[in-house]
Biopython code that builds the backbone (N, CA, C, O; Angstrom):
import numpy as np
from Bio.PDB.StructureBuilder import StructureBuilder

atoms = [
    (1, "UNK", "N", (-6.074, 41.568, 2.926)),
    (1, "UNK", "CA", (-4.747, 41.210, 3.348)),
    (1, "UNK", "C", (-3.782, 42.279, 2.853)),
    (1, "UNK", "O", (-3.856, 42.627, 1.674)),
    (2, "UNK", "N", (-2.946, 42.788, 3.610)),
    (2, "UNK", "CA", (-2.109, 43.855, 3.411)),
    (2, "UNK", "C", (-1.193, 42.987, 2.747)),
    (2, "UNK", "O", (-1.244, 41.760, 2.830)),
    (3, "UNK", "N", (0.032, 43.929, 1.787)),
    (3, "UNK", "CA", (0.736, 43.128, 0.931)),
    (3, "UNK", "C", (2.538, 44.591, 0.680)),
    (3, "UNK", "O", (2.528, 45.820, 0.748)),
    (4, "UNK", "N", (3.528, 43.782, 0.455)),
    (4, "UNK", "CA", (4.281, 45.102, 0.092)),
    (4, "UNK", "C", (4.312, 45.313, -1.235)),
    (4, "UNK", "O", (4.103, 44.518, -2.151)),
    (5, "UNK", "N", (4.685, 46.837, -1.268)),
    (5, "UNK", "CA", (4.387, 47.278, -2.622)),
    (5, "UNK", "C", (5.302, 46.756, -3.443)),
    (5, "UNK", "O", (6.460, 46.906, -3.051)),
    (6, "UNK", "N", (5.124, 46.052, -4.703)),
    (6, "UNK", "CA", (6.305, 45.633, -5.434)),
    (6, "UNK", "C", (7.587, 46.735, -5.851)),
    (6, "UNK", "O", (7.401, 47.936, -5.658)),
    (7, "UNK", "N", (8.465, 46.404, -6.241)),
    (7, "UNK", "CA", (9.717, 46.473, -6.781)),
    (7, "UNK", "C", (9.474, 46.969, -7.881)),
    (7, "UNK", "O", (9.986, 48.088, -7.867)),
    (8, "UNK", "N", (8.740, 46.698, -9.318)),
    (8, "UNK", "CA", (9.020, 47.165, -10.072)),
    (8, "UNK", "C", (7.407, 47.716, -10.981)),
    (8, "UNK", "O", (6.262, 47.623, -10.539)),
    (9, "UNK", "N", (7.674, 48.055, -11.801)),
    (9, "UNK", "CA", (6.635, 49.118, -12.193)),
    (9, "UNK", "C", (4.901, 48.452, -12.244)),
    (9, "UNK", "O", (4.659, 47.249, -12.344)),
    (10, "UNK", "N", (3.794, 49.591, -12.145)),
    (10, "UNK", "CA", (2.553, 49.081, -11.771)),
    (10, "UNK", "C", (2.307, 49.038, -12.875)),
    (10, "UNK", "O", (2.796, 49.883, -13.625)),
    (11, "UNK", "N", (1.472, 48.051, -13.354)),
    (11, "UNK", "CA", (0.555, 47.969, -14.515)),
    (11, "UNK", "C", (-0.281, 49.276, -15.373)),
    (11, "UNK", "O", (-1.172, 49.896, -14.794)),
    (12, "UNK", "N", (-0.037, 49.479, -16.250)),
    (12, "UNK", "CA", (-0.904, 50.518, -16.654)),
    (12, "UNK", "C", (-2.368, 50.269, -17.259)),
    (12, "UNK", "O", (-2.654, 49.122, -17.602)),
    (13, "UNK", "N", (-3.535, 51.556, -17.436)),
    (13, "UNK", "CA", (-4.648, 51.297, -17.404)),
    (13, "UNK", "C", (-4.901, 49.560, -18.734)),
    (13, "UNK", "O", (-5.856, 48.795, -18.599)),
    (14, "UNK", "N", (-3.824, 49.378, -19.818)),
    (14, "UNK", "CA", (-4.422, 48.730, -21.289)),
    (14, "UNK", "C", (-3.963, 47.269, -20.364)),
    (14, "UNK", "O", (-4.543, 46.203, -20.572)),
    (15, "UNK", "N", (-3.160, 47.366, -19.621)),
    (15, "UNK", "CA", (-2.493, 46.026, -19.077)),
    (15, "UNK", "C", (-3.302, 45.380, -18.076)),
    (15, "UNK", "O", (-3.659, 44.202, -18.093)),
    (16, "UNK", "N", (-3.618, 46.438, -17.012)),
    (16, "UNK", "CA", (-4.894, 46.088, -16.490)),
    (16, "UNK", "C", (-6.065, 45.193, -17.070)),
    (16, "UNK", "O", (-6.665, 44.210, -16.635)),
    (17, "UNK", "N", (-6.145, 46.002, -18.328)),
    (17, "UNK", "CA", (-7.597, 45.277, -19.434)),
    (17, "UNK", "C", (-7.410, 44.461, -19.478)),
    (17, "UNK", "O", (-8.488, 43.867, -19.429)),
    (18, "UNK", "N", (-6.092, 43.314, -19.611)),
    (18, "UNK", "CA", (-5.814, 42.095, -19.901)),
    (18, "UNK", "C", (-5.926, 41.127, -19.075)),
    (18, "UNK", "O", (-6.210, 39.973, -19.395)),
    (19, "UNK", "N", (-5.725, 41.499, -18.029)),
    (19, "UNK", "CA", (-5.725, 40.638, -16.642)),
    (19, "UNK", "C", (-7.028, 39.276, -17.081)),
    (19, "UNK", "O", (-8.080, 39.735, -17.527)),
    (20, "UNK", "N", (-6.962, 38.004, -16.981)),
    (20, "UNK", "CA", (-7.802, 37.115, -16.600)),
    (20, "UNK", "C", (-8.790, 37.303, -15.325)),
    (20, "UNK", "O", (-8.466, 37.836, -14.264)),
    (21, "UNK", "N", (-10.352, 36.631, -15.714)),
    (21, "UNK", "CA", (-10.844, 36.759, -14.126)),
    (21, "UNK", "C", (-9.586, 35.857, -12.979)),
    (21, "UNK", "O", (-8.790, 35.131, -13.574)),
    (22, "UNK", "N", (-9.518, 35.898, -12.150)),
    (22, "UNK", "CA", (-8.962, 35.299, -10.968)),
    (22, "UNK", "C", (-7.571, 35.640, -10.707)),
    (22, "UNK", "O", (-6.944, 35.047, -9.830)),
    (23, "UNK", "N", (-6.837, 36.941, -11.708)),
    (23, "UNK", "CA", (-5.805, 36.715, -11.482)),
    (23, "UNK", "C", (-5.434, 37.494, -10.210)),
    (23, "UNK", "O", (-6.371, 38.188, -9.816)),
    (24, "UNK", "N", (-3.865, 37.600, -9.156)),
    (24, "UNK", "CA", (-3.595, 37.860, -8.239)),
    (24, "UNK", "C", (-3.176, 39.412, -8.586)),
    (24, "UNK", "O", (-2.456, 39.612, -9.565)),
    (25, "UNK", "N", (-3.702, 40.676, -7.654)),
    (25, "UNK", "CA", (-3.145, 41.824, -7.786)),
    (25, "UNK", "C", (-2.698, 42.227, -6.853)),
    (25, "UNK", "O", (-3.325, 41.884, -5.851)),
    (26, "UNK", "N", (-1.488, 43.097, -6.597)),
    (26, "UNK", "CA", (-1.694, 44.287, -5.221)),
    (26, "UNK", "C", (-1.867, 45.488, -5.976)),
    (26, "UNK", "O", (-1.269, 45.982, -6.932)),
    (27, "UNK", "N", (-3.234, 45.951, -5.011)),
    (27, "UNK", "CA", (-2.973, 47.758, -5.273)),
    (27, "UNK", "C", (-2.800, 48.355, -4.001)),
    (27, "UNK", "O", (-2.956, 47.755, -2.938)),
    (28, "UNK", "N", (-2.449, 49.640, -4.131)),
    (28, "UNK", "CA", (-2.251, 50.617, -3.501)),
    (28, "UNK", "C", (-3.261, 51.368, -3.844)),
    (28, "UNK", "O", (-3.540, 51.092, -5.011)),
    (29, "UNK", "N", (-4.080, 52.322, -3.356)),
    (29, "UNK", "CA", (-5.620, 53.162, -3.562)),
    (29, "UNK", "C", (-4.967, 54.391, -3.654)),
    (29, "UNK", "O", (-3.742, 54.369, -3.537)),
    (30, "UNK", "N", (-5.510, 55.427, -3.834)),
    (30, "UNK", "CA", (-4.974, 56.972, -3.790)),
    (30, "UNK", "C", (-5.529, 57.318, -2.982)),
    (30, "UNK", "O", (-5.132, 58.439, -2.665)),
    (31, "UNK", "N", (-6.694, 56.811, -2.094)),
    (31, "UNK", "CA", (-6.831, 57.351, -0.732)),
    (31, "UNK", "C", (-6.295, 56.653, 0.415)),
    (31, "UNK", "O", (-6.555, 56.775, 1.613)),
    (32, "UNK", "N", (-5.480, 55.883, -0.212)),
    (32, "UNK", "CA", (-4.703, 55.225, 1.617)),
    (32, "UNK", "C", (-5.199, 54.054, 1.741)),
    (32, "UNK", "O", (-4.596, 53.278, 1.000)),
    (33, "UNK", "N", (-6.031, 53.546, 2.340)),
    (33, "UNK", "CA", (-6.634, 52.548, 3.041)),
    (33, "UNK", "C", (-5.070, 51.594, 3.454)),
    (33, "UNK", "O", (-4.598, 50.581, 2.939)),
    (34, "UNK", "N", (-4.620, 52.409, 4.533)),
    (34, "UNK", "CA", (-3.434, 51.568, 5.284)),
    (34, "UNK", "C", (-2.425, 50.782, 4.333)),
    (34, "UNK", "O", (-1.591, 50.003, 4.795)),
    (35, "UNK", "N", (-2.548, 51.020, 3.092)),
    (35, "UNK", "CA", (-1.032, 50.949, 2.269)),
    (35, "UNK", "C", (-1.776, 49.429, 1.274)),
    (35, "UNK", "O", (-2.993, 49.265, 1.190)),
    (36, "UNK", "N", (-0.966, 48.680, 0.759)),
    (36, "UNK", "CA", (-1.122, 47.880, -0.474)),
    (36, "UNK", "C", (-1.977, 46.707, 0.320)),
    (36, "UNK", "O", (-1.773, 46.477, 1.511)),
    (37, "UNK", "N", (-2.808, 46.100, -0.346)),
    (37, "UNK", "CA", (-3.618, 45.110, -0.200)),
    (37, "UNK", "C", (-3.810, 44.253, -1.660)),
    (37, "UNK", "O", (-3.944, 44.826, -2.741)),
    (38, "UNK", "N", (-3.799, 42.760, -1.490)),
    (38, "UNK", "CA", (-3.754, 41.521, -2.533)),
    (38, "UNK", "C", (-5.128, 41.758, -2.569)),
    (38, "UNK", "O", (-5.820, 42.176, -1.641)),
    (39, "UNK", "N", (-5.624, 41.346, -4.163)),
    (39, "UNK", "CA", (-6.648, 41.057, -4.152)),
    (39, "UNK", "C", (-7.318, 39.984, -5.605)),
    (39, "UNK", "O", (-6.212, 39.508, -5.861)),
    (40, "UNK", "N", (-7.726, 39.690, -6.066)),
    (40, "UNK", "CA", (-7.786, 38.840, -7.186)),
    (40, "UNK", "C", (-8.692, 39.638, -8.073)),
    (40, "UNK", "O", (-9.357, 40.563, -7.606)),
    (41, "UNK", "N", (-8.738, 39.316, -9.305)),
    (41, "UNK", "CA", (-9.683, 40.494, -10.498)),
    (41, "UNK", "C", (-10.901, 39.610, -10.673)),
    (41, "UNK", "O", (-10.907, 38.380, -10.638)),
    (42, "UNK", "N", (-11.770, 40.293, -10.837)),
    (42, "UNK", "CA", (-13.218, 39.913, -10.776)),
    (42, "UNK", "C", (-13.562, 40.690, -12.110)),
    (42, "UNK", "O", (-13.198, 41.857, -12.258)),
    (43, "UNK", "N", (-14.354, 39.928, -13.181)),
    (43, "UNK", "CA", (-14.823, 41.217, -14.158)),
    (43, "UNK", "C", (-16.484, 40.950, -13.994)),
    (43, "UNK", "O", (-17.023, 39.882, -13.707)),
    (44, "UNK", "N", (-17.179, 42.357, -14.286)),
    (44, "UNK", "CA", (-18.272, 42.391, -14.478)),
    (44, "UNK", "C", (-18.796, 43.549, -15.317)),
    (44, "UNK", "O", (-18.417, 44.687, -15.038)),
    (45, "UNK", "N", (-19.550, 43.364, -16.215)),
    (45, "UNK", "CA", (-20.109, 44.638, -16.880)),
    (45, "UNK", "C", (-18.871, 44.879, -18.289)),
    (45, "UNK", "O", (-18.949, 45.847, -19.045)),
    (46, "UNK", "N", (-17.895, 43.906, -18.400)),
    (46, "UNK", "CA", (-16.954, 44.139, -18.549)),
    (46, "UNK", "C", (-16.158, 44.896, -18.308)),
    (46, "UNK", "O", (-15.399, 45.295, -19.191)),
    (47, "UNK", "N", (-16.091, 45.270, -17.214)),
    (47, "UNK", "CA", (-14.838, 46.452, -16.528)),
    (47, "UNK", "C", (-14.250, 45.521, -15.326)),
    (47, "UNK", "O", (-15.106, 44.855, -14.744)),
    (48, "UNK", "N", (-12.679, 45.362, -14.799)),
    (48, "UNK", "CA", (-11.635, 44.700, -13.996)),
    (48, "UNK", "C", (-12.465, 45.628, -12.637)),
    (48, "UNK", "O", (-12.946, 46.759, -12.570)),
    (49, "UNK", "N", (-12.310, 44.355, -11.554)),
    (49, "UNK", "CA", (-12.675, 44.928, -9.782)),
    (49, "UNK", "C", (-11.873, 44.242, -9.092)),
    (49, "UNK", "O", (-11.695, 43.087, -9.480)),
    (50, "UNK", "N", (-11.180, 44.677, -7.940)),
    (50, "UNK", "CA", (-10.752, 44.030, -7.038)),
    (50, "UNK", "C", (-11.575, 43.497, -6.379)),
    (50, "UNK", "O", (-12.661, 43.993, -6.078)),
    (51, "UNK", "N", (-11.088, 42.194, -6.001)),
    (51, "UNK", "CA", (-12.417, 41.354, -4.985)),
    (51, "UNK", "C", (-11.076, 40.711, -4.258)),
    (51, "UNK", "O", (-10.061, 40.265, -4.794)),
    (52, "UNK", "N", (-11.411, 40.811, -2.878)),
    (52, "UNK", "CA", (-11.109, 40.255, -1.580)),
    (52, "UNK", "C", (-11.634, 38.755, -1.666)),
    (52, "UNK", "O", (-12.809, 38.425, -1.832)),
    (53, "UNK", "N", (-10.540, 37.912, -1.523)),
    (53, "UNK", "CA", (-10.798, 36.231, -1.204)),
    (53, "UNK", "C", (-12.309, 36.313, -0.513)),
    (53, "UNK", "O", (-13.213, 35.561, -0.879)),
    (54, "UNK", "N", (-12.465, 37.244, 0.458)),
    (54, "UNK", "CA", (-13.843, 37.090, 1.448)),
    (54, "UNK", "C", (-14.769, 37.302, 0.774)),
    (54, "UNK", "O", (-15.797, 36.676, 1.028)),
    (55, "UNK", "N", (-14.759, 38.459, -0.566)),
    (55, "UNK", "CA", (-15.824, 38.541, -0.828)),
    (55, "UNK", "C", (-15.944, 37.638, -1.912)),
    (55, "UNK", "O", (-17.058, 37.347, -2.348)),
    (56, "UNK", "N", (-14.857, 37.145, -2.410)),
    (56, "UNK", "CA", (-15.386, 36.277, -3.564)),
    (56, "UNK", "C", (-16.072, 34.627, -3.028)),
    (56, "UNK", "O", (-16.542, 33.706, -3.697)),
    (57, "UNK", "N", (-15.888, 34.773, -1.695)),
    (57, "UNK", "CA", (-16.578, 33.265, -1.603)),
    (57, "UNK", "C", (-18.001, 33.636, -0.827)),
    (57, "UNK", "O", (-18.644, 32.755, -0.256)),
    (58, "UNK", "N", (-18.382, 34.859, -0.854)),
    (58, "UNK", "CA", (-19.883, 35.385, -0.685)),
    (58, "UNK", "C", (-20.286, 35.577, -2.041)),
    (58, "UNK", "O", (-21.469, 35.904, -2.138)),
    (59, "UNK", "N", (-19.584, 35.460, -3.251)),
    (59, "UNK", "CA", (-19.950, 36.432, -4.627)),
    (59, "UNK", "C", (-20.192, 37.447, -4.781)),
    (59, "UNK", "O", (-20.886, 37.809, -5.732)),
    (60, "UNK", "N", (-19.578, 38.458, -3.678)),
    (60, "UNK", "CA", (-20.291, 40.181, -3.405)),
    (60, "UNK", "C", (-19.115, 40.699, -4.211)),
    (60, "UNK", "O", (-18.028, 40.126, -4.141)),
    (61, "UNK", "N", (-19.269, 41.590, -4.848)),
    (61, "UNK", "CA", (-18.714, 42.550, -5.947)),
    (61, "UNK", "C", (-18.414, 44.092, -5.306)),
    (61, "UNK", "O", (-19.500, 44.664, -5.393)),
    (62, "UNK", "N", (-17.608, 44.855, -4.811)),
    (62, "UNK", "CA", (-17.428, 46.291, -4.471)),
    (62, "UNK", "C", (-17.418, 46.699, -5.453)),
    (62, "UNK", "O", (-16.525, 46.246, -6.170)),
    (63, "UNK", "N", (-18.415, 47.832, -6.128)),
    (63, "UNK", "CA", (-18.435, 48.161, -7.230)),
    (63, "UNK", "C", (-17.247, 49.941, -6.962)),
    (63, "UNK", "O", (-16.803, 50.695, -7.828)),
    (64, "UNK", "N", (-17.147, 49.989, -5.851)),
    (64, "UNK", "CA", (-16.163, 51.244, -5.617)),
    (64, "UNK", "C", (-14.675, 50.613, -6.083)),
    (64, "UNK", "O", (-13.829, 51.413, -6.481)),
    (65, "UNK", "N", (-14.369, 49.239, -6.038)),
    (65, "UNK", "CA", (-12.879, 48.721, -6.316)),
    (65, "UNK", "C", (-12.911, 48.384, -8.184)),
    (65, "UNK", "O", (-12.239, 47.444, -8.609)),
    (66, "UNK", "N", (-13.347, 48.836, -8.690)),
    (66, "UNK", "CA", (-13.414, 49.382, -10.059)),
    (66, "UNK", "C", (-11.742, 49.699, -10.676)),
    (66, "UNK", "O", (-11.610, 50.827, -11.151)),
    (67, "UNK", "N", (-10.805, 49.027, -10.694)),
    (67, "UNK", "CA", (-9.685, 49.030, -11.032)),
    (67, "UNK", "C", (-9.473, 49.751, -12.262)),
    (67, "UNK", "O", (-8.274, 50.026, -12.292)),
    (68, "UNK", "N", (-9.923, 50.094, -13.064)),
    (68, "UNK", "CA", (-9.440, 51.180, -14.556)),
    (68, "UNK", "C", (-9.957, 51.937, -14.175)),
    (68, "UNK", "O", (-9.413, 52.837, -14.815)),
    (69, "UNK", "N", (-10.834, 52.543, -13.431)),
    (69, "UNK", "CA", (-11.754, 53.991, -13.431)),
    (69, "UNK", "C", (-10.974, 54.759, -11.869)),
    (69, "UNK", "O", (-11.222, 55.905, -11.495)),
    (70, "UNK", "N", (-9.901, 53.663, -11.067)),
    (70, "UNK", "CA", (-9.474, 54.616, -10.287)),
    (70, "UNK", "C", (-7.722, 54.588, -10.373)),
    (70, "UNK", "O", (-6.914, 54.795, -9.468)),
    (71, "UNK", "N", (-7.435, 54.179, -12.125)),
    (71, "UNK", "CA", (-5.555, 54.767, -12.698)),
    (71, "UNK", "C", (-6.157, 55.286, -13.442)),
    (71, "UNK", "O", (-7.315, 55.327, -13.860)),
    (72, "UNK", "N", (-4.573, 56.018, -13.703)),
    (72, "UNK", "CA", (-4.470, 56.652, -14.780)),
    (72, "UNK", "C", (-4.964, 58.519, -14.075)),
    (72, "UNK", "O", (-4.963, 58.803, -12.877)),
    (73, "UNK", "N", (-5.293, 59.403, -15.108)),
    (73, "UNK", "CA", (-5.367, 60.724, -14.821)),
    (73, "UNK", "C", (-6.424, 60.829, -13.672)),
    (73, "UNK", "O", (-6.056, 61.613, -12.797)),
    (74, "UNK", "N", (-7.533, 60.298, -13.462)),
    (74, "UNK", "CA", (-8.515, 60.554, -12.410)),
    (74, "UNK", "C", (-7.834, 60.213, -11.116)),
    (74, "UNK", "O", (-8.253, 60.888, -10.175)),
    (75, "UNK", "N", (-6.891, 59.342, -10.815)),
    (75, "UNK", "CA", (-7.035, 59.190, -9.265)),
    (75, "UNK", "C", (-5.174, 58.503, -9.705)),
    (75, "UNK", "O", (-4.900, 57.303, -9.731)),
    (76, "UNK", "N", (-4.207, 59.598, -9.983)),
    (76, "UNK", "CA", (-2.188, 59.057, -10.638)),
    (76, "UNK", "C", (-1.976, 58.668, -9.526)),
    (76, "UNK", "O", (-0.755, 58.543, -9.614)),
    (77, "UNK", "N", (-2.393, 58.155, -7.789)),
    (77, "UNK", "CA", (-2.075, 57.846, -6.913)),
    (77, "UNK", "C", (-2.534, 56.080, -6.502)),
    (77, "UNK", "O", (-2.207, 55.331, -5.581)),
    (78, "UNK", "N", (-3.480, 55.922, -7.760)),
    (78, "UNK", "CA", (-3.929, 54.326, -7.473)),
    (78, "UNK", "C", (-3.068, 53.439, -8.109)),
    (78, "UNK", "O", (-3.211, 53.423, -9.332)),
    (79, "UNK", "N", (-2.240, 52.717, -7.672)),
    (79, "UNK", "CA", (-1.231, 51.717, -8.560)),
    (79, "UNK", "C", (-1.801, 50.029, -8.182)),
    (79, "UNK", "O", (-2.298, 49.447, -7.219)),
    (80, "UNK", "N", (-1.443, 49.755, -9.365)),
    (80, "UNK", "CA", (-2.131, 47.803, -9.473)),
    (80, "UNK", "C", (-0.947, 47.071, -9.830)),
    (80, "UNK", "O", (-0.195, 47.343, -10.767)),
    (81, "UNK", "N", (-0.889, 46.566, -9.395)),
    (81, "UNK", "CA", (0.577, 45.310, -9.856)),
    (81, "UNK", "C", (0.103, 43.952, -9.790)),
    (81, "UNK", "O", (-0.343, 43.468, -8.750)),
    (82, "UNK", "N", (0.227, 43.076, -11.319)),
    (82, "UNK", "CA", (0.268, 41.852, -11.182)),
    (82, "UNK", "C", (0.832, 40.872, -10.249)),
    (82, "UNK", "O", (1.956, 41.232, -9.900)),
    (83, "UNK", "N", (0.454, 39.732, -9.702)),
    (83, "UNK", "CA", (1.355, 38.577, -8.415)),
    (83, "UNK", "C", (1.437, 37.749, -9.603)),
    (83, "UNK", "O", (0.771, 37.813, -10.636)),
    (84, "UNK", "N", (2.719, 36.668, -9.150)),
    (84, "UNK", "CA", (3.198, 35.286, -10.502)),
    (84, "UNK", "C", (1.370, 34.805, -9.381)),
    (84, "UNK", "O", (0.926, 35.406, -8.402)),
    (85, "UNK", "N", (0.974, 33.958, -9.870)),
    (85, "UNK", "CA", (0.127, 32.304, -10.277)),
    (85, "UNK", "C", (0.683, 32.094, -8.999)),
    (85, "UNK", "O", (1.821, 32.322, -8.590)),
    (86, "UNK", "N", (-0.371, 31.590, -8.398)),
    (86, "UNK", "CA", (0.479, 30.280, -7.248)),
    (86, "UNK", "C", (0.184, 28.940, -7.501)),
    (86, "UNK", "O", (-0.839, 28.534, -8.051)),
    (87, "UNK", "N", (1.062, 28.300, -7.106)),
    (87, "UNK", "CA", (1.353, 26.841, -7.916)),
    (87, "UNK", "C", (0.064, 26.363, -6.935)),
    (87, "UNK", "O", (-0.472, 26.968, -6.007)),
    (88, "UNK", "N", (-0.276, 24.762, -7.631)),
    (88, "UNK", "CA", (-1.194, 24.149, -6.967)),
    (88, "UNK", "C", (-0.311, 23.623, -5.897)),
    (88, "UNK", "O", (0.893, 23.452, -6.088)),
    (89, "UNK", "N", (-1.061, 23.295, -4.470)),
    (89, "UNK", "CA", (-0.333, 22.308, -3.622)),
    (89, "UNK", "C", (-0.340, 20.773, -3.962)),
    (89, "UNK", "O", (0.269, 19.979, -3.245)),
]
sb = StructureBuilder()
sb.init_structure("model")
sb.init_model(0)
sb.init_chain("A")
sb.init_seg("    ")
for serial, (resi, resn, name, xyz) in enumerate(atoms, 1):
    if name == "N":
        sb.init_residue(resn, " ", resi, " ")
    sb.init_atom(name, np.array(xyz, "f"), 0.0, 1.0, " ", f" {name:<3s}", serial, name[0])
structure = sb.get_structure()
């Protein structure tokens, strides 16, 4: 799901670390992929992944959406931004 880029500053690599499994992100990639996309944090191996709602209800893991290994100096074009919680209905 495409998403707009927030307003105010992206998370950096230690803030990232903190994130809970399930919480809500948008990133932006440093190679494009058509601009910001939501996605929720998945950990495994202990390292943060973006996982797509789709793939989390297959349990499939993109091990390329590796969220700390693509900020920071290797790839200064990947930005992650926390979403608030969405309330229960």
């Amino acid at each position: 799901m495409t998403a707009p880029e927030p307003n105010y500053p992206p998370l950096s690599t230690r803030e990232i670390r903190t994130l809970p499994e399930g919480s809500r992100v948008i990133v932006t990639w440093s190679d494009g992929n058509d601009g910001p996309h939501e996605y929720r944090v998945h950990w495994r191996h202990g390292e943060p992944y973006a996982q797509t709602d789709e793939d989390h209800r297959q349990g499939h893991v993109d091990l390329e959406k590796w969220l700390t290994y693509y900020v920071g100096p290797r790839r200064p074009f990947t930005r992650v931004w926390a979403l608030a919680a969405r309330r229960a209905e």
